[in-house]
C-alpha positions as CSV (number, residue, x, y, z in Angstrom):
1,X,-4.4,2.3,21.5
2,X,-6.2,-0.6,20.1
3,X,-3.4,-2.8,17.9
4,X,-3.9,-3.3,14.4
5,X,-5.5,-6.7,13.7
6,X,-3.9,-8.7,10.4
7,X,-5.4,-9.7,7.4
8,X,-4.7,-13.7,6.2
9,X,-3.8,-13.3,2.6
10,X,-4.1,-16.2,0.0
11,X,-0.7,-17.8,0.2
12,X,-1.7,-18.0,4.4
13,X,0.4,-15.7,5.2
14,X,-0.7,-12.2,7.7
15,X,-0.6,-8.4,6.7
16,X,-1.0,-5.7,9.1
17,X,-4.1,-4.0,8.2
18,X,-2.3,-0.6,8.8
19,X,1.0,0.3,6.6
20,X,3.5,3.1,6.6
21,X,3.8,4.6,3.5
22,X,7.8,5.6,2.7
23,X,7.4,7.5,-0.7
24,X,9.8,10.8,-0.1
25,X,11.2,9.9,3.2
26,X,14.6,9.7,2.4
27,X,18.5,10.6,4.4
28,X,19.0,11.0,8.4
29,X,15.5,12.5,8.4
30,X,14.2,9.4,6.5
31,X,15.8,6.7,8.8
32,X,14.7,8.4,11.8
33,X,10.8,8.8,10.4
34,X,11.2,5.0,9.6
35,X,12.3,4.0,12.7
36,X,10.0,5.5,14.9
37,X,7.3,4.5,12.8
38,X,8.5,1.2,13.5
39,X,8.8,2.1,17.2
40,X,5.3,3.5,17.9
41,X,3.7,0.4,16.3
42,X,4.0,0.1,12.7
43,X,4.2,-3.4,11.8
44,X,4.1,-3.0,7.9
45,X,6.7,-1.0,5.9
46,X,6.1,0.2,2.1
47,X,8.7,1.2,0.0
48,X,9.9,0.4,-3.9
49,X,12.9,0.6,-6.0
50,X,11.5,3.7,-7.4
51,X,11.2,6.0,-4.4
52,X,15.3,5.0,-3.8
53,X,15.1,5.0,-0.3
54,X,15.4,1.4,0.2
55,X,18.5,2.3,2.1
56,X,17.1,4.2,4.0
57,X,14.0,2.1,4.8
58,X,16.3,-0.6,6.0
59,X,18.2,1.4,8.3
60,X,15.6,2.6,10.4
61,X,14.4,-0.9,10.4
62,X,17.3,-2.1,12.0
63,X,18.0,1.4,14.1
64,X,14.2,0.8,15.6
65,X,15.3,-2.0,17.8
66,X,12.4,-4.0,16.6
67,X,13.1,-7.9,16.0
68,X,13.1,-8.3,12.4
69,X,10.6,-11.3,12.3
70,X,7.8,-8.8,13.9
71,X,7.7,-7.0,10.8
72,X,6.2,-6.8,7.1
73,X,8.8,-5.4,4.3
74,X,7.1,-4.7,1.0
75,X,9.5,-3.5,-2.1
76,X,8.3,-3.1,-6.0
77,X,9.2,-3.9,-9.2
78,X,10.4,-1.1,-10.9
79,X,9.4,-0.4,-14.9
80,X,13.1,-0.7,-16.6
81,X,13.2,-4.4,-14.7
82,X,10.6,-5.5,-16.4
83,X,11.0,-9.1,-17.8
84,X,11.9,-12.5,-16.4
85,X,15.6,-12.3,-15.8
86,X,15.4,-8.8,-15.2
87,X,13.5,-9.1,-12.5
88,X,15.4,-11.4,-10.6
89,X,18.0,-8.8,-10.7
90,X,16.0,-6.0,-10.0
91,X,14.7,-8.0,-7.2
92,X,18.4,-8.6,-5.6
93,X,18.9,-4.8,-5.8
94,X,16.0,-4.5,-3.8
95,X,17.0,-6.8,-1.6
96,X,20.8,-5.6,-1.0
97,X,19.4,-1.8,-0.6
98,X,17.2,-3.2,2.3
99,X,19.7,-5.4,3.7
100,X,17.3,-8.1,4.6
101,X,17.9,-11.8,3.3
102,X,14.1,-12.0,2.3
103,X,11.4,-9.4,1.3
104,X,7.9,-10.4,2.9
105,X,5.8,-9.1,0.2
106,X,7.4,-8.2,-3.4
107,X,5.0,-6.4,-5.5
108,X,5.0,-5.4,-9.7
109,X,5.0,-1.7,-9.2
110,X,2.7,-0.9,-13.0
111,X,1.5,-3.4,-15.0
112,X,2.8,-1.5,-18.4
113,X,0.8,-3.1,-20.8
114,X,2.3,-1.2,-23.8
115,X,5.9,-3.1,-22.5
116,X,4.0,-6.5,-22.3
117,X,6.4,-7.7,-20.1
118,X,4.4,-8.0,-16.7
119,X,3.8,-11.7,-17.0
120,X,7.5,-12.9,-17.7
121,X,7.9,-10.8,-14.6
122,X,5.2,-12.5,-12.5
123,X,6.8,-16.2,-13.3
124,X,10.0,-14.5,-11.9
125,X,8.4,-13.4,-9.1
126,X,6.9,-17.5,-8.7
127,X,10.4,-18.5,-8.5
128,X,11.3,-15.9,-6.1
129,X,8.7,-16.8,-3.9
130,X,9.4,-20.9,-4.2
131,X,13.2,-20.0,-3.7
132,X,11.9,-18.5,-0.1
133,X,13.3,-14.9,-1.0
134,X,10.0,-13.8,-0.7
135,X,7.0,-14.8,1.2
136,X,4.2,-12.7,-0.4
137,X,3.7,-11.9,-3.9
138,X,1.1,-9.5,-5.3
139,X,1.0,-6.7,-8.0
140,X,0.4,-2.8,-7.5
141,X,-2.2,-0.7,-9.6
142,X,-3.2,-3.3,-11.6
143,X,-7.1,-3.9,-13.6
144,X,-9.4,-6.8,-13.7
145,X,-7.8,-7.1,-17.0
146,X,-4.3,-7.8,-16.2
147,X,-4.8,-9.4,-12.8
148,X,-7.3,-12.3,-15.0
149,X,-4.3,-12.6,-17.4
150,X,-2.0,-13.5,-14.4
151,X,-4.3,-16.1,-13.3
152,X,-5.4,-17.5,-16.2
153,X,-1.3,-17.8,-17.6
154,X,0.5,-18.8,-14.6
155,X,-2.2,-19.9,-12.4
156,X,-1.4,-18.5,-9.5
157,X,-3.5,-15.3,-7.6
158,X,-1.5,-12.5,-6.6
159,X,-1.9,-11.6,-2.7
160,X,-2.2,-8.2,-2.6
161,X,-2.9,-5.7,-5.3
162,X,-2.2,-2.2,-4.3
163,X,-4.3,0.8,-5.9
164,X,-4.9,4.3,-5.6
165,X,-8.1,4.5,-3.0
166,X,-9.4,7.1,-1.4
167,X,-13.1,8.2,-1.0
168,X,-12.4,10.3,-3.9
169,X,-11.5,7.2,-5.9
170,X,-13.1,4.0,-4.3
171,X,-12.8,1.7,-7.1
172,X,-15.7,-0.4,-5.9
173,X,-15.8,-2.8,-9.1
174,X,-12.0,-3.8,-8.7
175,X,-12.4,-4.2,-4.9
176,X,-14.8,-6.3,-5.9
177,X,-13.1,-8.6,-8.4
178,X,-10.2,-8.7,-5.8
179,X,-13.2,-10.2,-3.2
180,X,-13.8,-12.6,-5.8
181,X,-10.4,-14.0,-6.1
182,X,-9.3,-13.8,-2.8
183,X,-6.9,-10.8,-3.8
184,X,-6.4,-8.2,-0.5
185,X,-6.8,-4.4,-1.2
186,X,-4.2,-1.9,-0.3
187,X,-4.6,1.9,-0.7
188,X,-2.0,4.5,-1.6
189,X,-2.4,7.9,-1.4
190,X,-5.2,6.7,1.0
191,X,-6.0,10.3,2.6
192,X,-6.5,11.5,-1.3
193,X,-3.9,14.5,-0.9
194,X,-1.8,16.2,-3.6
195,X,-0.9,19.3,-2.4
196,X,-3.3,20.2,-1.0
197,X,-3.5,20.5,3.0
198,X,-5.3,17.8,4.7
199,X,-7.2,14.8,3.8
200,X,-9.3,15.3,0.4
201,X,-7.0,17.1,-1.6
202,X,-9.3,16.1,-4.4
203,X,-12.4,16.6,-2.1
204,X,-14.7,19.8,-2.9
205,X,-15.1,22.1,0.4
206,X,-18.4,20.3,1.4
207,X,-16.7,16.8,0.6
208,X,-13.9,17.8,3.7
209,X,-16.6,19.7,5.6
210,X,-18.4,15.9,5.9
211,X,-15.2,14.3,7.2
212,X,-14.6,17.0,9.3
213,X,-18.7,16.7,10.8
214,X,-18.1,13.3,11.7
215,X,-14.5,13.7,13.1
216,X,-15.8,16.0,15.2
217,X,-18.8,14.0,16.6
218,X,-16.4,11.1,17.0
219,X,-13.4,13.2,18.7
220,X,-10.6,11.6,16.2
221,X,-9.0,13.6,13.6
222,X,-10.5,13.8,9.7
223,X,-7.2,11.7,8.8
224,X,-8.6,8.7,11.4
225,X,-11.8,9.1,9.6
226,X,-10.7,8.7,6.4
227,X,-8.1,5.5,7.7
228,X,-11.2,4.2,9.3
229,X,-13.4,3.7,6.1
230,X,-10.3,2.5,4.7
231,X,-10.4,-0.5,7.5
232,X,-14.3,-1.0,7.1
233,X,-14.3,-1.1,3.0
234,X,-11.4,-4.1,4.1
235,X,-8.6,-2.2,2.7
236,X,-5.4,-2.0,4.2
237,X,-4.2,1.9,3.9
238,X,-0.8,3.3,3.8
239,X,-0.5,6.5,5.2
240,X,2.9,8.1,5.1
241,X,4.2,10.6,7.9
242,X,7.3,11.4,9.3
243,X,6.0,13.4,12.3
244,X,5.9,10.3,15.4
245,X,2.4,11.9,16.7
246,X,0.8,12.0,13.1
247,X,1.9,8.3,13.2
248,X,1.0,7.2,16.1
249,X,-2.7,8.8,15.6
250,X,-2.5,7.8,11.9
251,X,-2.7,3.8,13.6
252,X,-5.0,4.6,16.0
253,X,-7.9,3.9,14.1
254,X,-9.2,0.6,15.3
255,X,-11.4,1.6,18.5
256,X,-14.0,2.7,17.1
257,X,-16.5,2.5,14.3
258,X,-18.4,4.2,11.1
259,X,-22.2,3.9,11.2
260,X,-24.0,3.2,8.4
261,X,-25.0,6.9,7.9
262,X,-21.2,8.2,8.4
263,X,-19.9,5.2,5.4
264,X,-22.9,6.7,2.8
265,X,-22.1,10.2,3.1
266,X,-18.1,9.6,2.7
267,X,-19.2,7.3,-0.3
268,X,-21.1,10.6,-1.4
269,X,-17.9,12.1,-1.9
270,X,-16.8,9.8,-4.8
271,X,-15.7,11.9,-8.2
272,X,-13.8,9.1,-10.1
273,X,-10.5,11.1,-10.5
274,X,-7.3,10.0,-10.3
275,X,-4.7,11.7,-8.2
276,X,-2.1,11.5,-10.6
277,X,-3.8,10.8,-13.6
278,X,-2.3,7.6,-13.6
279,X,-4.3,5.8,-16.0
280,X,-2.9,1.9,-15.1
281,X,-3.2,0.9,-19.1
282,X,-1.2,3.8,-20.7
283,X,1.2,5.0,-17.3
284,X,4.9,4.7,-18.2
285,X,7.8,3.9,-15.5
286,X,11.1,3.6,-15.9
């Protein structure tokens, strides 16, 4: 297996360009999921307040054997700690969940505009990150809109800003202002599922039947496809599985490469729907 390379963010600190997504892996099953994740390869671990599994996410960090300083911890902001000083305590609940004495990348879950909060808690987050309890700060499913109201009122770029992205739902115009500002992309829900069984739970029949065409001419599963224009549109996906051989062939995805032909028929595929229907300028969390 080829190792997953790491992208230099704009503080000048790394990402693995390959996450595990944590959402709904939760208990003894959770912590084991976690830590062979962690085990097989996965260098970058995705959870939030929200998903309250932080617990969990932290012990199968430390039950994986794997040195602490190897890996990338991301947590989120959750809605009800929006604000300045409520982040800073939403951000030490975090923080005593994991277990860890810092967070590498400490993310604003929604923007919720209709709270107007989101700046207060980005100049929390500043402090956070100046205090050295975090290393990386960036946002999560956040527009041009609010993303230009964080640079232009505190001056300071987030690193990362985490969307929905899948070939369903490519978002090329906001991947592009993030290339403009020097802002990396990560996806969730990157294999566009709901239900549904396999990559493309949004796609029509001929949509999977594409991926499926070039995963066979490749010899890689659809999901590897799909991972792999993830990579080559410079996104960094986060899968989630508990199953160990899902995830070790969910990370094995950087020996080989799209063509040109392969990356114009999945962009084919594109439909503008949301997942979730989570518009980022009316969604509510609490």
């Amino acid at each position: 297996m080829v190792p997953a390379p790491v992208r230099l963010l704009n503080d000048g600190n790394e990402l693995p360009s390959i996450g595990l997504g944590t959402f709904g892996l939760r208990g003894t099953a959770g912590v084991q999921s976690i830590a062979s994740a962690v085990q097989v390869g996965y260098r970058l671990v995705d959870t939030a307040l929200r998903y309250q599994n932080e617990a969990d996410v932290g012990a199968g960090i430390r039950e994986s054997g794997i040195a602490r300083e190897l890996l990338t911890v991301t947590t989120k902001l959750r809605g009800r700690d929006h604000g300045y000083e409520q982040t800073l305590r939403g951000f030490e609940r975090s923080r005593a969940n994991l277990g860890l004495d810092h967070v590498d990348l400490y993310l604003i879950h929604w923007p919720l505009p209709r709270v107007d909060k989101y700046v207060d808690s980005w100049r929390a987050m500043i402090r956070l990150r100046e205090e050295g309890l975090v290393r990386s700060i960036g946002v999560s499913n956040f527009t041009p809109t609010h993303l230009a109201r964080l640079i232009d009122e505190t001056g300071v770029t987030p690193a990362v800003n985490q969307i929905e992205l899948h070939p369903s739902l490519p978002q090329a115009a906001l991947r592009e202002f993030h290339a403009a500002h020097g802002i990396v992309t990560s996806g969730w829900s990157p294999l566009g599922r709901t239900r549904a069984r396999g990559p493309g739970g949004m796609l029509r029949a001929q949509g999977r039947s594409i991926i499926q065409e070039i995963a066979a001419t490749r010899d890689v599963t659809p999901t590897q496809v799909v991972l792999r224009w993830h990579v080559q549109q410079g996104s960094v996906p986060i899968p989630k599985s508990g199953n160990p051989l899902r995830q070790r062939t969910n990370l094995d995805v950087f020996g080989f490469l799209l063509n040109n032909a392969e990356i114009k028929a999945i962009a084919g595929l594109e439909t503008g729907r949301r997942l979730w229907w989570s518009d980022p300028d009316r969604h509510h969390e609490y």
